[in-house]
N, C-alpha and C positions, 0 to 999 in steps of 0.2 A: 504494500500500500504506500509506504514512505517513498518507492523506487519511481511507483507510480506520478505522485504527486511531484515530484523533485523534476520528472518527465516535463509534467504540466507545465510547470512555474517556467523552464526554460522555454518550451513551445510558446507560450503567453509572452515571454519576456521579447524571442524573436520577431512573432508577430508585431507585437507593441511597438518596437525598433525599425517598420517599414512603414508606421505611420507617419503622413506629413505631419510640421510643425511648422503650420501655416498659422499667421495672425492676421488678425481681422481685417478688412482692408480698411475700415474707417480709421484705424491705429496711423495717424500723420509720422508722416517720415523726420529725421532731424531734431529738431530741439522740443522736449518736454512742452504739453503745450494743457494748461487746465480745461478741460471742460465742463467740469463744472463742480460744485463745492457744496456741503453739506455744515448747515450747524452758523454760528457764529463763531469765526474767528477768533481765537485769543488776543489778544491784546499784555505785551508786557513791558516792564520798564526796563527792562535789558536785552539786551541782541541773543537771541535764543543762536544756540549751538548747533549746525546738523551733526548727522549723527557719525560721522567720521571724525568730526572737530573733539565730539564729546568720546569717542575713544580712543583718542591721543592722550585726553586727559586725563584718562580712566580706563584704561586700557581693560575691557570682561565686564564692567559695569552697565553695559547697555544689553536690555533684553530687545533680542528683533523677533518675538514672540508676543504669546499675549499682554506683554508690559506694558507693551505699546496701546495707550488710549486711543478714543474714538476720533479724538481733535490731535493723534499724532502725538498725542503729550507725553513724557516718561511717567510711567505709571508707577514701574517697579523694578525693584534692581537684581541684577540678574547674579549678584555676590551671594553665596550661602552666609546666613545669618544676621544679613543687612536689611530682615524686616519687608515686607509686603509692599509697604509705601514707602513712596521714595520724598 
């Protein structure tokens, strides 16, 4: 059964691997480009950080999982023992 299955998972995996990985055509070519935006913006008193800036500073500290809030925000840190909220 395991021999079986182990069969599968490859057949699956080859098939899988002759899919295209085509993008949408509305997907514009070039430079990042919004279309459209959700919620009210944040607003803060200091120059927020992306998220490369902020792991130079903190190199492991940034969760690219679900830490990441709705509005982008750092939710939670991604250090064991560093608490829920950040």
């Amino acid at each position: 059964m395991e021999a079986q299955y182990a069969q599968l998972v490859v057949d699956m995996n080859s098939a899988a691997s002759r899919l295209p990985n085509r993008i949408h055509p509305a997907v514009p070519d070039g430079t990042p480009t919004v279309v459209r935006m959700h919620g009210a913006q944040p607003e803060y008193d200091f120059s927020p950080l992306d998220h490369l800036q902020l792991n130079e500073v903190g190199p492991g500290l940034v969760s690219a999982g679900p830490g990441l809030g709705a509005d982008g925000g750092l939710t939670r840190l991604a250090c064991p023992g560093c608490g829920e909220d950040a």
